[in-house]
C-alpha positions as CSV (number, residue, x, y, z in Angstrom):
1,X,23.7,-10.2,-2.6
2,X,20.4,-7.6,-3.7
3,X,17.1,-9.7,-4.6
4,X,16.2,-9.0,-8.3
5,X,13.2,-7.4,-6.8
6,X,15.5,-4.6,-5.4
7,X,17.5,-4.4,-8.5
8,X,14.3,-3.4,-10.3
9,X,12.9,-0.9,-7.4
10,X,16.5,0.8,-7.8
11,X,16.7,1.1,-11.5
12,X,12.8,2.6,-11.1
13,X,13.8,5.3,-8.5
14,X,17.2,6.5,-10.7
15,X,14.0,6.8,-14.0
16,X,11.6,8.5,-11.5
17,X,9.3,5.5,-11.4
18,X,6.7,4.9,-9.2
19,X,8.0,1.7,-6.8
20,X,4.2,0.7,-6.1
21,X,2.3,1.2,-9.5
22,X,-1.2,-0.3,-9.1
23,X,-2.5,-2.2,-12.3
24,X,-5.0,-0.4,-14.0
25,X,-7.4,-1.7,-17.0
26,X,-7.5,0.4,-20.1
27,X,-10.1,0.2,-22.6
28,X,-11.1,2.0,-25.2
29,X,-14.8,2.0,-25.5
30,X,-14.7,3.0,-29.3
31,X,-12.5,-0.4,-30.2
32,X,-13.1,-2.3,-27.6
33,X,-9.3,-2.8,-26.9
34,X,-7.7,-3.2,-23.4
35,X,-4.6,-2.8,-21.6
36,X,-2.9,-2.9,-18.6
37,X,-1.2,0.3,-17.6
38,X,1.0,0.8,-14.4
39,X,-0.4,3.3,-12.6
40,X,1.6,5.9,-9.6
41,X,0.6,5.3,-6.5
42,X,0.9,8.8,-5.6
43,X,2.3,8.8,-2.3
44,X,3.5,11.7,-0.6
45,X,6.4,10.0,1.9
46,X,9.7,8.5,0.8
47,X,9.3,5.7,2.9
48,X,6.7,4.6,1.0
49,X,7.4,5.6,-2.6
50,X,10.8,8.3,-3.7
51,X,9.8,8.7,-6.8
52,X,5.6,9.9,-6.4
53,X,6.8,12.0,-2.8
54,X,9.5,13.8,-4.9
55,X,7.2,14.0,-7.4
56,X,4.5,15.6,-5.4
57,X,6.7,18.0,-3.3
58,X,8.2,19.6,-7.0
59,X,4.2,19.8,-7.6
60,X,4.2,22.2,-4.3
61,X,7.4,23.7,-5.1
62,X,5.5,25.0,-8.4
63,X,2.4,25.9,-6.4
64,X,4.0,28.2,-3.9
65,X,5.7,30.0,-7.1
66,X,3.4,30.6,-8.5
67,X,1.4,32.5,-5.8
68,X,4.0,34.2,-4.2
69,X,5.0,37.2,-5.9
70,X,1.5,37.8,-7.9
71,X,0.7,41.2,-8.6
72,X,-2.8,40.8,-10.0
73,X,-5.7,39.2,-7.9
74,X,-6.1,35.6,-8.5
75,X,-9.3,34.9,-8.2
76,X,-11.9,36.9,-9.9
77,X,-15.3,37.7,-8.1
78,X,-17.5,35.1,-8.4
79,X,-20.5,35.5,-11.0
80,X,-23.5,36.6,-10.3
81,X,-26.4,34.0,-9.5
82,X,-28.6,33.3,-13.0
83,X,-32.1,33.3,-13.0
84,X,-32.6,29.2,-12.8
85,X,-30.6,29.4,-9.1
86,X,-33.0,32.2,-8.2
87,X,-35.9,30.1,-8.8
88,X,-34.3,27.0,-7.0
89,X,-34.1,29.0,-4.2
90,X,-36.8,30.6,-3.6
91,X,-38.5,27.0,-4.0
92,X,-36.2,25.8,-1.3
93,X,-37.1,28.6,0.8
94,X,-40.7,27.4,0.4
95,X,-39.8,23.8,1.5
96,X,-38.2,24.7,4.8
97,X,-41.5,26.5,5.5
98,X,-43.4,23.3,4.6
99,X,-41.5,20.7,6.7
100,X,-41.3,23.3,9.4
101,X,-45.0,22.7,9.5
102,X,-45.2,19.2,8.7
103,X,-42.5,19.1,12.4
104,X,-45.4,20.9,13.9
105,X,-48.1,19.2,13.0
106,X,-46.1,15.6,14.2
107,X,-45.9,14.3,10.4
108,X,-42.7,12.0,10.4
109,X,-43.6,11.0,6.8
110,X,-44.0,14.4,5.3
111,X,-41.1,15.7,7.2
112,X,-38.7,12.7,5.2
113,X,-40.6,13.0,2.0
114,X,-39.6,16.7,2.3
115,X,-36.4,16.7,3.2
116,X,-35.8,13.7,0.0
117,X,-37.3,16.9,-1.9
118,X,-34.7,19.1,-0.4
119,X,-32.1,17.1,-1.3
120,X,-33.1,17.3,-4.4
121,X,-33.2,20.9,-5.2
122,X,-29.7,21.0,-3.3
123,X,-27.9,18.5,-5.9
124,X,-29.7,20.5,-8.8
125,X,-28.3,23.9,-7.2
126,X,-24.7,22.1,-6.9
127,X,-25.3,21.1,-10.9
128,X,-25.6,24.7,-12.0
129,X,-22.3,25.6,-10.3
130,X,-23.3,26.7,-7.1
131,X,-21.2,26.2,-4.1
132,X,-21.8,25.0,-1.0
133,X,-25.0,24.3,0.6
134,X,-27.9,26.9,1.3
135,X,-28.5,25.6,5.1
136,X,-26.8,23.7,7.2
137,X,-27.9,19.8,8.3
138,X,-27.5,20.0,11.3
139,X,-31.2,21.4,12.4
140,X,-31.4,20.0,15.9
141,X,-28.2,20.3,16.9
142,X,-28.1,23.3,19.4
143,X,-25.4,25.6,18.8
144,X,-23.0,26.7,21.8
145,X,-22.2,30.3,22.5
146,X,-18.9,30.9,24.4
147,X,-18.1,34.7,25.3
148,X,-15.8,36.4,22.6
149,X,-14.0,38.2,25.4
150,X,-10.5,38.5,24.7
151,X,-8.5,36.9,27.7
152,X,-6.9,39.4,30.4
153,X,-3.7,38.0,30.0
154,X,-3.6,38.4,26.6
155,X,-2.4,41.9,24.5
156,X,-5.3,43.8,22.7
157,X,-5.2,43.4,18.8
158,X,-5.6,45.9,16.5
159,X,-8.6,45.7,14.0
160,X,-9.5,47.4,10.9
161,X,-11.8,46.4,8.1
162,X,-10.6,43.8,6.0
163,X,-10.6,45.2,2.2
164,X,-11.3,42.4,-0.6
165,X,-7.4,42.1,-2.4
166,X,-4.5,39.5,-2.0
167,X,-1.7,41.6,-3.6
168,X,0.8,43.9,-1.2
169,X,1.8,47.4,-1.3
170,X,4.0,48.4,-4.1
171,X,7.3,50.3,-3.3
172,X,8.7,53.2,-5.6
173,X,12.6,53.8,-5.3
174,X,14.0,57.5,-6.4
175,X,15.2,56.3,-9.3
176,X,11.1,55.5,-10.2
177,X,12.1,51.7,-10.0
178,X,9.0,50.1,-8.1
179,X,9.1,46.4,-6.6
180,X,6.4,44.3,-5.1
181,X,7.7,42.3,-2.2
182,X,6.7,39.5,0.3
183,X,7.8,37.5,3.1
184,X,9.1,34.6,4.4
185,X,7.8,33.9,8.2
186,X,8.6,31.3,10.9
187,X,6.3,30.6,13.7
188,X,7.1,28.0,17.0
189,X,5.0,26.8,19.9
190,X,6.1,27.8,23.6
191,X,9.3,26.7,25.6
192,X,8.7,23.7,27.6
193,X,11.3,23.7,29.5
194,X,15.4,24.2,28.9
195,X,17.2,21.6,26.2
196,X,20.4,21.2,25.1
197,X,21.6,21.6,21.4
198,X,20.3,17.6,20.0
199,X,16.6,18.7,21.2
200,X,16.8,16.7,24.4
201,X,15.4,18.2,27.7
202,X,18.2,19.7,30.6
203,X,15.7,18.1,33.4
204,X,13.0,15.8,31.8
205,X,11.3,15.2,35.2
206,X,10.6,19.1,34.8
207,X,10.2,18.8,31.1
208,X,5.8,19.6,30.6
209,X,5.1,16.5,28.1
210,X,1.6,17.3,28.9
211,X,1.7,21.0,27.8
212,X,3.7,19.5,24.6
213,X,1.3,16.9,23.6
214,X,-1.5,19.6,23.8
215,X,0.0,22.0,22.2
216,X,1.0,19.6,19.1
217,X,-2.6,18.7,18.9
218,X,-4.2,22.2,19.0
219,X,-1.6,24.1,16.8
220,X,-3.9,23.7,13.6
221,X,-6.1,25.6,15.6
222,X,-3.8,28.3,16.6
223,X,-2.6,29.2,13.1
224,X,-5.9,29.6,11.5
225,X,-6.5,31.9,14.5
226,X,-3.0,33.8,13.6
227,X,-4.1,34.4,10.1
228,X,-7.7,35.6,11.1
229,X,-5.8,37.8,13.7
230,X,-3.3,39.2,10.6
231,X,-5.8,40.0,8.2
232,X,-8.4,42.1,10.8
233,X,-4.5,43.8,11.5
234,X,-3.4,44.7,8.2
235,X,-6.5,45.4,7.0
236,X,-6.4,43.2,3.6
237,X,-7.0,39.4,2.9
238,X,-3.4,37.6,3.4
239,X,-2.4,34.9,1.6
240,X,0.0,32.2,2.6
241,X,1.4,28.9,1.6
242,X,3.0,27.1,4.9
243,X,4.5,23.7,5.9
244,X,4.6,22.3,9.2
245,X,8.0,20.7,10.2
246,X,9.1,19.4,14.0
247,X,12.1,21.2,15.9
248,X,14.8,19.3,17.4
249,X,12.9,19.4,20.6
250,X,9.6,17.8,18.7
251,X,7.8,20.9,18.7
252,X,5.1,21.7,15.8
253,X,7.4,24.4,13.7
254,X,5.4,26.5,11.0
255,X,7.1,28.2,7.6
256,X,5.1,30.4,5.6
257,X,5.6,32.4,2.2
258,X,3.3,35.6,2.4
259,X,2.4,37.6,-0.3
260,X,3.2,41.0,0.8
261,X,4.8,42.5,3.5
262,X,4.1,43.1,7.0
263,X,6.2,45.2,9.7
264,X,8.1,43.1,11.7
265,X,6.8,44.8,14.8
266,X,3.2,44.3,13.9
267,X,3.6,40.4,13.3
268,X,5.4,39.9,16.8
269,X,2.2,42.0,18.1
270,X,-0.3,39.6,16.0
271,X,1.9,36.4,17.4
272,X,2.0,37.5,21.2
273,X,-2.0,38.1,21.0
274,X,-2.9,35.1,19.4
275,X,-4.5,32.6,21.3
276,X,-6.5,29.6,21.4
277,X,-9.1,28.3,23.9
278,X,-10.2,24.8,24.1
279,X,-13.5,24.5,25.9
280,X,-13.6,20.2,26.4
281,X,-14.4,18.8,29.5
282,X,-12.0,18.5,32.3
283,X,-8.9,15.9,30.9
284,X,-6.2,16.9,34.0
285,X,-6.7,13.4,36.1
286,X,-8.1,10.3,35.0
287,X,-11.4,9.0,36.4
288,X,-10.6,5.3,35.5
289,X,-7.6,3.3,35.5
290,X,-6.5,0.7,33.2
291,X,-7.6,-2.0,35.4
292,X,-11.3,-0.8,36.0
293,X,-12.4,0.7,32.3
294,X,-16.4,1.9,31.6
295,X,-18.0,-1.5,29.6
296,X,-20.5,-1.0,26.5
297,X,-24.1,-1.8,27.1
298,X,-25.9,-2.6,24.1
299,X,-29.1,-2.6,25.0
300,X,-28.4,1.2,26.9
301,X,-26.0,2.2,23.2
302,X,-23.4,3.4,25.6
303,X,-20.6,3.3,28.2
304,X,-21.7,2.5,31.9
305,X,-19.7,3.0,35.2
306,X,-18.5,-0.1,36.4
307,X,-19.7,0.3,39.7
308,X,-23.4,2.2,39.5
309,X,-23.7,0.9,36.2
310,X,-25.0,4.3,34.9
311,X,-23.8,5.8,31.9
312,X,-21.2,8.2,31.6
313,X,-22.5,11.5,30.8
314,X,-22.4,12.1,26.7
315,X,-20.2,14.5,25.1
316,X,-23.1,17.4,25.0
317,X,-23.7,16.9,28.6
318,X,-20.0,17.2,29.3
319,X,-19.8,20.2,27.0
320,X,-23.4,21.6,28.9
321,X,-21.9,21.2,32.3
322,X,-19.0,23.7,31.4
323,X,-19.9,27.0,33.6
324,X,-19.4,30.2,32.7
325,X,-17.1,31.4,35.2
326,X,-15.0,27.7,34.3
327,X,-11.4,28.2,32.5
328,X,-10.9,26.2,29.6
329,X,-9.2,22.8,29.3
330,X,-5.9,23.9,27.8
331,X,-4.8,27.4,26.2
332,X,-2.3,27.0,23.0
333,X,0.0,29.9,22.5
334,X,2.9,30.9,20.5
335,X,6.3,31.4,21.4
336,X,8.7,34.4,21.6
337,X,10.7,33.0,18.5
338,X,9.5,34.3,15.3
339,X,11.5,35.2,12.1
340,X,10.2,37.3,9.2
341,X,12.0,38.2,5.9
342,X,11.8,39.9,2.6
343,X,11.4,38.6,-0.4
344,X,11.6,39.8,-3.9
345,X,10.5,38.3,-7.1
346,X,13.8,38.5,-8.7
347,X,15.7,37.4,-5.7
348,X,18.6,35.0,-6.0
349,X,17.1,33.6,-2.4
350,X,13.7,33.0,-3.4
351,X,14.3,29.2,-4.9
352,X,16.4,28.4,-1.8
353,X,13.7,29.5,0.5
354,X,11.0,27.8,-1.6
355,X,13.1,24.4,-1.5
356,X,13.6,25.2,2.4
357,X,9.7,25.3,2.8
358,X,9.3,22.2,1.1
359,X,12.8,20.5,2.5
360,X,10.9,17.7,5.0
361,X,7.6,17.5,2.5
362,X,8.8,13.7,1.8
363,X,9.3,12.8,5.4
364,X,7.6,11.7,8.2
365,X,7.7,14.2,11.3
366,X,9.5,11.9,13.0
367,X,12.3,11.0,10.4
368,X,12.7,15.2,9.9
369,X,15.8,14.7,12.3
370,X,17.9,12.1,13.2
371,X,17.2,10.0,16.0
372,X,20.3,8.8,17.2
373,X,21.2,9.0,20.8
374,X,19.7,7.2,23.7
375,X,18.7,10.9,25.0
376,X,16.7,11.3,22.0
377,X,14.9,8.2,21.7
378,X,13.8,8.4,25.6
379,X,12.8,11.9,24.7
380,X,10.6,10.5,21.7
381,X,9.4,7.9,23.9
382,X,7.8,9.8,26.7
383,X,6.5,12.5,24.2
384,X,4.5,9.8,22.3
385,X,3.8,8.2,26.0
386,X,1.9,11.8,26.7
387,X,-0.2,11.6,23.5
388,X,-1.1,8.4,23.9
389,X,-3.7,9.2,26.8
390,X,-4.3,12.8,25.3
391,X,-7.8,13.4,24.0
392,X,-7.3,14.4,20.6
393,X,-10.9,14.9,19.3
394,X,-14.3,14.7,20.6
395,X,-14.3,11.2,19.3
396,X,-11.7,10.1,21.0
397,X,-11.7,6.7,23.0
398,X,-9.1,8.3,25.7
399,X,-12.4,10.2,26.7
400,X,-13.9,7.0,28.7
401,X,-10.5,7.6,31.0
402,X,-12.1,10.6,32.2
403,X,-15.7,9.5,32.5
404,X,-17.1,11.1,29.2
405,X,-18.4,8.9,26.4
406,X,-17.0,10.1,23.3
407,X,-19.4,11.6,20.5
408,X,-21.1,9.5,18.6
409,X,-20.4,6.4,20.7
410,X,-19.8,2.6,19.5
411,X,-18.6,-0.9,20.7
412,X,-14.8,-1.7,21.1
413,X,-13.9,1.8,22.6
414,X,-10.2,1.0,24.7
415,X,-8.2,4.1,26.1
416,X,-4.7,4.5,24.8
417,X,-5.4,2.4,21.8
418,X,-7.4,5.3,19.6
419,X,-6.7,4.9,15.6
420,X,-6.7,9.1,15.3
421,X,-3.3,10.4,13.5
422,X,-2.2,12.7,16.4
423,X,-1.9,9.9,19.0
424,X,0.6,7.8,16.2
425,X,4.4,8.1,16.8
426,X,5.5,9.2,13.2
427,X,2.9,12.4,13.7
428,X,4.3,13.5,17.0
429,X,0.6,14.6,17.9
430,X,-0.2,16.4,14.6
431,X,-3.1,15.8,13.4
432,X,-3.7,18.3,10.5
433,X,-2.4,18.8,7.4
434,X,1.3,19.7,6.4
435,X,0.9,21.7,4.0
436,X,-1.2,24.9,4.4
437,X,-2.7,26.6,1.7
438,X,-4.9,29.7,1.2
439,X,-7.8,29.6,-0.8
440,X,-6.5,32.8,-3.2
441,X,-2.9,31.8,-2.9
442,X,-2.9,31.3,-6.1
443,X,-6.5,30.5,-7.7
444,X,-5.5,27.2,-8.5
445,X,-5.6,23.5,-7.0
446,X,-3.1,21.0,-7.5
447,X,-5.6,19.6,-10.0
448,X,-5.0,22.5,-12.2
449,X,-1.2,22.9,-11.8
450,X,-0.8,19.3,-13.1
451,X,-2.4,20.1,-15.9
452,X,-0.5,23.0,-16.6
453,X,2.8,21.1,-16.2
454,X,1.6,18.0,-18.7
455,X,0.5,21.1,-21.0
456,X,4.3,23.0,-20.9
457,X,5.6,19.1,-22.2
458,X,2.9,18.7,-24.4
459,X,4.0,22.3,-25.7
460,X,7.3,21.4,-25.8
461,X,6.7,18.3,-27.8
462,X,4.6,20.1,-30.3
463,X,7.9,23.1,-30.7
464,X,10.0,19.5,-31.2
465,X,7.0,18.7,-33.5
466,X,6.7,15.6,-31.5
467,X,3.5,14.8,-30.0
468,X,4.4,11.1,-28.5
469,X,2.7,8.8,-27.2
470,X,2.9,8.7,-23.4
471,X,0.9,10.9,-20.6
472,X,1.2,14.2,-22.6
473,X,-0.4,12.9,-26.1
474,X,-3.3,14.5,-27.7
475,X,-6.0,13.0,-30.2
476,X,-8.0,10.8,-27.4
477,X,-10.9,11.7,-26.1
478,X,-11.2,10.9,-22.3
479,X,-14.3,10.3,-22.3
480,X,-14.1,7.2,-24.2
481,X,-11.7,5.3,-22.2
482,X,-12.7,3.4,-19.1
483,X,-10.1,2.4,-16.3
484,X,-11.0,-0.1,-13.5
485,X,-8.7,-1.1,-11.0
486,X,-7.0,-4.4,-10.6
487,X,-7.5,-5.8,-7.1
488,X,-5.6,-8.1,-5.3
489,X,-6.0,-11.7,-6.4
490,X,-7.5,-10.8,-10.0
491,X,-5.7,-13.6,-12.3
492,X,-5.1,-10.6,-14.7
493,X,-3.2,-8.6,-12.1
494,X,1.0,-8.9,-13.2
495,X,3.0,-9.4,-10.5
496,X,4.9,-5.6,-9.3
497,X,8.3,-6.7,-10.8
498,X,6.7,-6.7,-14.3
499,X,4.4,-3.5,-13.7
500,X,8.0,-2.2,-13.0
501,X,9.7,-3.2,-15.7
502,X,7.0,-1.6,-18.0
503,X,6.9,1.4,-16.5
504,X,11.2,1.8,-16.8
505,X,10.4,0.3,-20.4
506,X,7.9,2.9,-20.9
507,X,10.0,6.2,-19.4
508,X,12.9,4.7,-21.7
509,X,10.5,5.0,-24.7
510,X,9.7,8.6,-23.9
511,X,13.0,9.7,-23.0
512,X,14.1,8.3,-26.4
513,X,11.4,10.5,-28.4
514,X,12.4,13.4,-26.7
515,X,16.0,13.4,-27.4
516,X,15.6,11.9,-30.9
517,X,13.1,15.1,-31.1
518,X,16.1,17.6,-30.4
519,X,18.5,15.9,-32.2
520,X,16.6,16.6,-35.2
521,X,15.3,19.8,-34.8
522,X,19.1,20.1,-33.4
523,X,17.6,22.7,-30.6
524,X,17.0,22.0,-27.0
525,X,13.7,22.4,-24.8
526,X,12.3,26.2,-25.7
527,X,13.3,28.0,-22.1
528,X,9.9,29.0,-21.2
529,X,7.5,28.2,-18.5
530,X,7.9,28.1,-15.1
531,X,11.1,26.4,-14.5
532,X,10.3,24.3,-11.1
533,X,7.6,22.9,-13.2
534,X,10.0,21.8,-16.0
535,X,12.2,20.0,-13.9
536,X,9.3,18.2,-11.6
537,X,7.6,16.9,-15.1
């Protein structure tokens, strides 16, 4: 028999109700009233909440329309620098000169009553709209030069200057029709060794884990390198919008929409050529075992050898101690498989291949295929076994393996036991993000397109001349509500069952406007705006 508790989490996810709302305090600052409003968690995986991942992978269905077939530039240039700006800078020019001297003259107090003064003059630059940060931080830290040499075993790329536009060439039929279109590209990592048709190695003792669990890890790397390659190729700025998926074989898989086109033969040329060099110290056999690990010394703020009782070398040294004639640690490269097709605007393929970009958004990597054969799981099991003694970052605990204290050292360091995302089994050794976006895919951030999505209902309320009274109502003025979050144990927090049955109550009530709205206006919903956002609101 279901618990009542389930009863209510299945009626939430059939209305599209967050299952773990967190209890949030209303109150209107004007009246003084308060109430206590369910609130979506906004997750972004199934497992933890249907209704808020759906939610959110609709929200990047609409994203990636919305860029992919533009035919103006999104982003305008950015406005020129007013005169206040000018002035800040110039004065913060004159401040890097004065703790420069204060350094020089061995003042620690002026140096730190400068740099509060710099700080200063940065937040007020940041208030006038300015982005970014006029110098970097890091002052001491000495920046390392490796030689930008392209590898001998690797293809020359071609290069031309990069112009300053997103938007594709435009084709002209005989007929004087003209059509705009883009692409649809899939990317892999390497072969590994043979497998059969479930994912599953033909000889796991020949199988390279270790290759696997590098490659998973650096990928991010190696597609920011692809797209730097692309653009200097083409000659114009690409856009993309891409999500990362596993094969059957675990690999890291990459989709893409491109705006524009690209000859086929030019993005296998781009894909062969693109590399990516790790320089880390040596990682290829450990210098402890499990038994005998380096021990923290508080007094010395780092590792020691258990034997000398010397500290390890620190991650700089490691880095410093890397000759010049030295290969790197590991090399990520693509594989021979890549796909690339066209797209038009008005194609009846371009909502499939949207919802085929976004198909495993609400999953885990390692719930994107079934797991359901002894073969497979042993398969999964040595993968993750590989990344659980990988280095995955420079501050990485497996680091005191190989006799290098991680950067930025502290207490409680253990090999194979390292928090970071890559090393977990439902990441398969991805680390970054899934869902890749360019920054003038489509001049917007997902901040923006869920405004325009509560503005289409609120304009479709107003047509219905109902304005309501949930999410989409006007008339209140943000600024004079407050919301603080209930924690855990507050005697006003409701127990989840009740948040859940006001939120159903609450999608009921809405739902109930809205059709009473067209009944009496005896018209449905006016069929404008985008449609992927009118469904996923």
């Amino acid at each position: 028999m279901p618990l009542a508790r389930q009863v209510v989490e299945a009626v939430a996810v059939e209305n599209g109700v967050c299952v773990r709302p967190m209890a949030m305090r209303r109150t209107n600052l004007d009246t003084g009233e308060t109430e206590i409003i369910p609130v979506p968690c906004g997750a972004t995986l199934a497992s933890k909440c249907p209704p808020c991942a759906e939610r959110a992978r609709r929200l990047r269905m609409a994203q990636c329309k919305t860029g992919w077939h533009l035919e103006d530039e999104p982003v305008p240039d950015p406005d020129p620098p007013s005169e206040d700006a000018k002035v800040l800078a110039g004065f913060r020019a004159d401040l890097e000169v004065a703790r420069r001297d204060a350094e020089r003259d061995s003042d620690p107090a002026g140096v730190a009553e400068i740099d509060e003064l710099i700080g200063q003059v940065d937040e007020e630059l940041n208030a006038l709209g300015v982005r970014g940060k006029t110098a970097p931080d890091s002052r001491d830290r000495p920046r390392r030069a490796r030689s930008t040499r392209r590898r001998q075993d690797a293809p020359d790329l071609p290069r031309l200057p990069v112009e300053k536009r997103t938007v594709g060439r435009t084709y002209e039929a005989a007929d004087g029709t003209t059509w705009r279109p883009s692409m649809f590209l899939t990317l892999t990592c390497d072969t590994y060794g043979r497998v059969t048709s479930d994912g599953t190695p033909v000889d796991p003792g020949s199988y390279d884990y270790r290759r696997a669990a590098r490659d998973a890890i650096h990928f991010p790397k190696l597609i920011d390198r692809f797209w730097q390659n692309l653009r200097r190729a083409v000659g114009w700025d690409v856009q993309y919008f891409a999500a990362l998926e596993p094969q059957r074989r675990l690999a890291p898989h990459l989709h893409a929409a491109i705006r524009g086109t690209v000859s086929r033969m030019l993005l296998r040329q781009v894909a062969a050529a693109t590399y990516h060099q790790v320089w880390w110290p040596s990682c290829n056999r450990p210098v402890y075992s499990d038994m005998v690990l380096p021990a923290w010394n508080a007094d010395a703020a780092a590792y020691l050898d258990p034997e000398s009782g010397r500290p390890l070398p620190t991650w700089d040294e490691a880095l410093d101690a890397i000759g010049d004639d030295e290969e790197p640690a590991h090399v990520v490269r693509f594989g021979p498989q890549l796909r690339a097709d066209g797209v038009t605007a008005n194609s009846a393929n371009t909502g499939r291949m949207i919802g085929y970009l976004t198909k495993y958004l609400t999953k885990s990597l390692d719930a994107c295929h079934d797991i359901g054969t002894d073969a497979q799981r042993r398969h999964v099991d040595r993968l993750a076994e590989a990344l659980r003694y990988e280095p995955c970052s420079p501050i990485c605990a497996n680091w005191l393996r190989y006799g290098v204290q991680p950067r930025n050292p502290k207490p409680g360091l253990v090999p194979g036991r390292c928090r970071g995302k890559a090393h977990r089994r439902e990441t398969l050794g991805f680390g970054g993000r899934r869902v890749l976006v360019s920054r003038r895919w489509s001049g917007k951030t997902l901040t923006d397109h869920k405004a325009d999505r509560v503005a289409f209902i609120r304009e479709q309320l107003e047509a219905l001349g109902q304005t309501g009274t949930g999410p989409a109502m006007t008339g209140t003025d943000p600024a004079r509500i407050a919301w603080t979050l209930l924690r855990p144990g507050d005697p006003a927090a409701p127990r989840r069952e009740h948040l859940l049955l006001q939120a159903v109550a609450q999608r009921h009530a809405w739902r109930a406007q809205l059709d009473a709205a067209r009944r009496a206006t005896g018209t449905g919903l006016p069929a404008t705006g985008p449609p992927v956002t009118a469904r996923a609101a």
